[in-house]
C-alpha positions in Angstrom: 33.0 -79.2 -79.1 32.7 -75.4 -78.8 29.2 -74.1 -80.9 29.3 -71.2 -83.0 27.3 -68.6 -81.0 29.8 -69.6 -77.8 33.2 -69.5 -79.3 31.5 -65.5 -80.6 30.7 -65.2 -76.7 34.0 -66.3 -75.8 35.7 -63.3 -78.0 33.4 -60.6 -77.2 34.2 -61.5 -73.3 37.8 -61.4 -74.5 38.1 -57.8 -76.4 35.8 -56.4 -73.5 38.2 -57.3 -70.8 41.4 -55.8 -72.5 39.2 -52.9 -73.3 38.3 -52.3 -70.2 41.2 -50.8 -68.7 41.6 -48.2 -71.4 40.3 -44.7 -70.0 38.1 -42.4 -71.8 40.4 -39.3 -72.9 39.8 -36.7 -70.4 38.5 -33.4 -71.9 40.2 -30.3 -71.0 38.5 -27.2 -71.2 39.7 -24.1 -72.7 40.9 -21.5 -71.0 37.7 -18.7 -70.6 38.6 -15.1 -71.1 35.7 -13.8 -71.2 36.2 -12.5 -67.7 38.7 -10.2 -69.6 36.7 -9.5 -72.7 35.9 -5.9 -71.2 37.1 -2.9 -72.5 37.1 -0.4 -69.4 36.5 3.7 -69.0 37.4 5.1 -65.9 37.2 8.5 -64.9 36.8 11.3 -62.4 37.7 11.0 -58.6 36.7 7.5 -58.3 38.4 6.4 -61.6 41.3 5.7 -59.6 40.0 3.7 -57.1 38.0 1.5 -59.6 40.9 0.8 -62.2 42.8 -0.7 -59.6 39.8 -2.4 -58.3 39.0 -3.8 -61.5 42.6 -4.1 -63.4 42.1 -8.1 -63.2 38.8 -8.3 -64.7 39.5 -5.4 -68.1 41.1 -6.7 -70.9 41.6 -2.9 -72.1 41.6 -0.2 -69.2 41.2 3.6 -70.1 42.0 6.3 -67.8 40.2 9.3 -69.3 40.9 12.5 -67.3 41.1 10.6 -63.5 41.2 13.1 -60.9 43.6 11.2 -58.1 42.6 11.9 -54.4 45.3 13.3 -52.4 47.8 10.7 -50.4 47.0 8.0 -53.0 48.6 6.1 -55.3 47.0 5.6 -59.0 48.0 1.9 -58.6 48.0 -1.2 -61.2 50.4 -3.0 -59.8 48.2 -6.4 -59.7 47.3 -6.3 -63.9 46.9 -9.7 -65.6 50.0 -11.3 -67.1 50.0 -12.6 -70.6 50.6 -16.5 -69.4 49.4 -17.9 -72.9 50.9 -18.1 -76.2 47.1 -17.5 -77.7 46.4 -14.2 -75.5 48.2 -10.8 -76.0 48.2 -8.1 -73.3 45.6 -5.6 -73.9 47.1 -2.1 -73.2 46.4 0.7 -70.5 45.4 3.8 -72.1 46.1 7.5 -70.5 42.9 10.2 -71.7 42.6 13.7 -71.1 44.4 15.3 -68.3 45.5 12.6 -65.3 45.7 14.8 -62.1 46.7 14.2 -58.3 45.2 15.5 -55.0 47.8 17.7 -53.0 49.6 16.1 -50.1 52.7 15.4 -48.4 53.7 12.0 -48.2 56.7 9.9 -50.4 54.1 8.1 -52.6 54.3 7.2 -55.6 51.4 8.8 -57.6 51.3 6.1 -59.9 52.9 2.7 -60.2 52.3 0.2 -62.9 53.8 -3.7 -62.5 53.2 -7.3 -65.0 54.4 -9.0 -67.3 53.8 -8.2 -71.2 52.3 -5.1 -70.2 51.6 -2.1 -72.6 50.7 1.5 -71.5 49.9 4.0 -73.8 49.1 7.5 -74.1 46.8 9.2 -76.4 47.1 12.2 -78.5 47.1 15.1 -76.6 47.4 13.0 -73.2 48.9 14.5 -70.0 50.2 13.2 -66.4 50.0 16.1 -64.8 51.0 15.8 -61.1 51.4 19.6 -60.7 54.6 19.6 -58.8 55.3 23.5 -58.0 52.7 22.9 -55.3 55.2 21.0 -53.4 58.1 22.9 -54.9 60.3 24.6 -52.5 63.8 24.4 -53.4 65.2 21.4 -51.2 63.6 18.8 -53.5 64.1 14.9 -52.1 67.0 16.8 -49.1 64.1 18.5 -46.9 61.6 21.1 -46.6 57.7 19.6 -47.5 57.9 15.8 -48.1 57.1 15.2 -51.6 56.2 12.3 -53.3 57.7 10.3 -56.3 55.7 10.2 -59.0 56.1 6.9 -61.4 57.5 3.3 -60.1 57.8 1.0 -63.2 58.5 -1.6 -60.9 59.1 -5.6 -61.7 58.0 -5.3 -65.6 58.9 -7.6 -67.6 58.2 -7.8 -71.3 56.5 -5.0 -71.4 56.4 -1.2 -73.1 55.7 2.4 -72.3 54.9 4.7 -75.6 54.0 8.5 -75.8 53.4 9.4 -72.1 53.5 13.2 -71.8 54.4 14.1 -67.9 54.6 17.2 -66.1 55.7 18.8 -63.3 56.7 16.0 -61.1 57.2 16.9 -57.2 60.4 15.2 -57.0 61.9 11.9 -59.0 59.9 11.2 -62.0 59.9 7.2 -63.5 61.7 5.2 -61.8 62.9 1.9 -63.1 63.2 -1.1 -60.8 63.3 -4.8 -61.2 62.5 -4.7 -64.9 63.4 -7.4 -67.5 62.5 -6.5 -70.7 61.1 -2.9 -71.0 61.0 -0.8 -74.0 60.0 3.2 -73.4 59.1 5.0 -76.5 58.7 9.0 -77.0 58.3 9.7 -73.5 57.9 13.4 -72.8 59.3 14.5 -68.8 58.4 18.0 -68.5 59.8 20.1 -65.5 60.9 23.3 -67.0 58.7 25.3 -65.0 60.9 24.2 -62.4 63.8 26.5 -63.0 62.3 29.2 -61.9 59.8 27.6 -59.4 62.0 25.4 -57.2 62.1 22.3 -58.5 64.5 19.7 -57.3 65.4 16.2 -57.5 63.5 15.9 -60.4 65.4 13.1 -61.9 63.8 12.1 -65.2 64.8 8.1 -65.4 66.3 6.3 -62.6 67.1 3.4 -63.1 68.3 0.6 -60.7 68.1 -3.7 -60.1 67.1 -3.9 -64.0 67.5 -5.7 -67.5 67.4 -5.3 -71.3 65.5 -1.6 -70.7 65.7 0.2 -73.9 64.4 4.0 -73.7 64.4 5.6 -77.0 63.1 9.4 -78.2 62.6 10.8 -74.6 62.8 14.0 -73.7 63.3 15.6 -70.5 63.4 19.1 -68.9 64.0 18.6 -65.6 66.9 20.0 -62.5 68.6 16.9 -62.2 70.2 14.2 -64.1 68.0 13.3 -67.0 69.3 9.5 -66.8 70.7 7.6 -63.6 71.9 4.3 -64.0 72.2 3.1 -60.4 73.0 -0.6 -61.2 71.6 -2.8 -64.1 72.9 -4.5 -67.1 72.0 -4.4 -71.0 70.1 -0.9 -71.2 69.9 1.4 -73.7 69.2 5.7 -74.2 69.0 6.8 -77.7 67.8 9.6 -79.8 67.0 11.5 -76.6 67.5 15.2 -76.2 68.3 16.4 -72.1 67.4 19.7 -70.6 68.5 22.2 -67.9 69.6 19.0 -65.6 72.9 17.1 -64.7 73.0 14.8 -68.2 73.4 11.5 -68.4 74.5 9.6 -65.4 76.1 6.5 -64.3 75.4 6.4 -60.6 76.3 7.7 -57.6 77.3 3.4 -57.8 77.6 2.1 -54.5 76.4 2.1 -50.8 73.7 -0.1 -52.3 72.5 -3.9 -52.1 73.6 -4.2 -56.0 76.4 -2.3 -57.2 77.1 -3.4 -60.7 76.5 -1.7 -63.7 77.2 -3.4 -66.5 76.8 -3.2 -70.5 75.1 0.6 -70.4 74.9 2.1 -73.7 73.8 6.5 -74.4 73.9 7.2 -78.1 72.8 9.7 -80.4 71.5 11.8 -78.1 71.6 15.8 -77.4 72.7 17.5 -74.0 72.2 21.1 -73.4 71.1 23.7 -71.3 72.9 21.7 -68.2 74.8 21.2 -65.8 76.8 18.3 -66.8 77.1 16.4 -69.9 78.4 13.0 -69.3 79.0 12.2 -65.9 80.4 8.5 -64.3 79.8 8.1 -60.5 81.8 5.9 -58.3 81.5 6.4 -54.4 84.6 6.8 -52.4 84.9 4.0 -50.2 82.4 1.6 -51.5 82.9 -1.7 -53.6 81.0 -2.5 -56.9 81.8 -2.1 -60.6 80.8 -0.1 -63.6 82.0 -2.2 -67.1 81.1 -1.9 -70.8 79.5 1.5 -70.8 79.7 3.5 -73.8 79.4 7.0 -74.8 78.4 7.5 -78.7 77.3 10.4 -80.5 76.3 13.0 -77.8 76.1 16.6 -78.7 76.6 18.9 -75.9 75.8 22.5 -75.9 76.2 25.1 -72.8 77.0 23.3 -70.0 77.5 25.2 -66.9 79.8 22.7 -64.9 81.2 19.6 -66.2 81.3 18.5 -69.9 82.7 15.2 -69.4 82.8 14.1 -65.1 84.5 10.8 -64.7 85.4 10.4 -60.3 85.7 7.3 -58.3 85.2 9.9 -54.9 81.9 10.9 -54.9 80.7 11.5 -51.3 77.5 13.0 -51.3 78.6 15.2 -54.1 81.0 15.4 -56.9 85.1 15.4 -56.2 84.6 15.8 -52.1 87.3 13.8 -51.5 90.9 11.4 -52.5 89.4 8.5 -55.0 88.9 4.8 -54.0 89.6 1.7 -56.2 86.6 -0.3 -55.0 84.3 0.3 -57.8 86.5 0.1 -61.1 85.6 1.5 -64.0 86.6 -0.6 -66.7 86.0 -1.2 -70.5 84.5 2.6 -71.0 83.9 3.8 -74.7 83.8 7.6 -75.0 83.1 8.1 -78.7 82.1 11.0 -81.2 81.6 13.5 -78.9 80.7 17.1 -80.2 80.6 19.7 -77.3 83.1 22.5 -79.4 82.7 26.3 -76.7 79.6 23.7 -75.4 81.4 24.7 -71.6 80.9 27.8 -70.1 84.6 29.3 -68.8 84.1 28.7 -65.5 83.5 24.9 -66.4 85.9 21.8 -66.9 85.4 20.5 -70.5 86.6 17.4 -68.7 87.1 15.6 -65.2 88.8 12.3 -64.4 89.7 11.3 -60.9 90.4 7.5 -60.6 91.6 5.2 -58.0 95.2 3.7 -58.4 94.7 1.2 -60.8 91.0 1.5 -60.8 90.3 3.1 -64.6 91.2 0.4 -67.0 90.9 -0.5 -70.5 89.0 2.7 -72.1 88.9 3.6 -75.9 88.3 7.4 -76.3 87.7 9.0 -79.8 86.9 12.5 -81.4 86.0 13.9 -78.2 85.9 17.8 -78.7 84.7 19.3 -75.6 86.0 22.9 -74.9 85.0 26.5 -73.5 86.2 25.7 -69.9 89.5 25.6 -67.8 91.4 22.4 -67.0 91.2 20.7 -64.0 94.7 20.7 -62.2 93.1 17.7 -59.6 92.8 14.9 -62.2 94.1 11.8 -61.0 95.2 8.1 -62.4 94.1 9.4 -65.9 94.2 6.8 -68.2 97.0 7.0 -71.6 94.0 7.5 -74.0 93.2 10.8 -72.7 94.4 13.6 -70.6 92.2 16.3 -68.5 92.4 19.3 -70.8 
């Protein structure tokens, strides 16, 4: 007969052996970020070189007054993404005056990449790449090589509030590979290129790119103040456009993407130019521009073009007969107050489409006058006329 103390052996053997295969919980660390627990000031003509050096290990970086060296690019292209839920994207701070050495190369000057990414600039903060030093009249087309001067490249979830830039050499932001970028009061200063020979000095081009909203920017530049070269779900408002070619769809086409799709410009003020609305389709090439809309644009003294609508741009506006590759389809033109905006040499508006290629298009108190008609429209849709 089993004793006491063995039939109490028995069950502790018992309990140990179906205890035993039971692991211990395995203990995960946390995540350490005190490797970006750092705010960082850089500065002078090595700030450049250490911010980018350093742009994975600052939770905060502050560029106060960096003095670029010539033929290099201010570049944070490698900054930490925001991967946790826990963790929110410190921001990258402009100081002072940001300036650039002087050289002739393509660039860009600066070019900022990540996810959840903020840049900021403070008060009284200023890019300043001093572009009339490469200035010469021929812009992007020849003469001294001059370089871009912003790639918001691949940026997802990220934002861009009260940069003040001036005097770009050529191109000023461009937009590329973005999901998810919001722009806020951004100034693009290049007045001083009227009478300096600046050219090409495209405020926002924009190309490859999703849900970009740019809201309260304004831009003096010598060409268009917005180009949409493909892209879907973006978004100008409240922005006012200066002594350039307005606000552009295209040149679409010729490209590896050729779609534009679901653009929106509203509320938004166009004067001093040389366009105000202009739609881009290149002769000859396939692609497709759909769902843009025009609403609540104020023009005022327009030299050219008030409203420019062609499917045969060639390497310049109306060059040759129109194509129906790229169709423009499902256009809203809408509210439109440009009354003696066009100077009398000017078209108040321009519409050249391909047989069949201009479809679907609501247009609504459009007043645009001052100029001539154009006796060259072609396939104009019933909702409006050239006149």
């Amino acid at each position: 007969m089993p004793t006491i103390f063995g039939s109490v052996l028995l069950v502790a053997l018992a309990a140990g052996a179906l205890a035993s295969p039971v692991a211990e919980p395995a203990i995960t660390e946390a995540p350490s970020l005190a490797k970006r627990a750092t705010s960082c000031t850089f500065s002078g003509s090595t700030g450049a070189s250490k911010a980018s050096a350093s742009q994975k290990s600052c939770s905060t970086i502050i560029l106060s007054s960096v003095a670029v060296p010539s033929g290099t690019t201010l570049d944070l292209s490698d900054l930490e993404d925001d991967t946790t839920a826990s963790f929110i994207q410190s921001p990258v701070i402009f100081e002072g005056e940001t300036t650039w050495g002087y050289e002739e190369w393509d660039g860009p000057l600066l070019q900022i990449s990540g996810s959840s990414i903020t840049v900021k600039g403070a008060s009284g903060a200023k890019l300043n790449p001093d572009g009339a030093r490469w200035w010469d009249g021929e812009g992007s087309n020849g003469g001294k090589t001059k370089p871009k001067f912003f790639y918001a490249h691949d940026l997802t979830s990220s934002t861009i509030t009260d940069l003040y830039i001036e005097n770009t050499p050529v191109q000023a932001v461009s937009i590329n590979g973005c999901d998810g970028l919001t722009i806020t009061d951004m100034t693009i200063n290049n007045e001083a290129g009227d009478d300096e020979g600046g050219h090409n000095t495209d405020g926002f081009d924009i190309g490859s790119s999703t849900n970009v909203v740019i809201t309260g920017a304004t831009v003096y530049n010598q060409d268009d103040c917005v180009a949409v070269n493909s892209g879907t779900d973006i978004t100008f408002s409240g922005g006012v456009c200066s002594g350039g070619h307005g606000l552009s769809i295209g040149s679409v086409g010729g490209r590896s993407d050729n779609t534009v799709e679901t653009v929106t410009f509203k509320d938004s003020e166009v004067k001093d130019s040389v366009n105000g609305i202009r739609i881009k389709a290149s002769a000859g090439d396939i692609g497709e521009i759909t769902g843009v809309t025009y609403s609540g644009i104020t023009l005022s003294s327009i030299s050219k073009y008030g409203i420019l609508i062609e499917q045969n741009y060639d390497g310049g506006d109306l060059k040759g007969d129109p194509t129906s590759g790229i169709p423009i389809t499902d256009l809203t033109v809408e509210n439109i107050s440009g009354a003696d905006a066009v100077a009398s040499s000017g078209y108040d508006v321009v519409i050249v489409c391909g047989s069949g290629a201009c479809s679907n298009w609501t247009w609504s108190d459009v007043d645009v006058t001052g100029g001539s008609k154009y006796s060259g429209c072609e396939n104009v849709p019933s909702v409006t006329s050239c006149s």
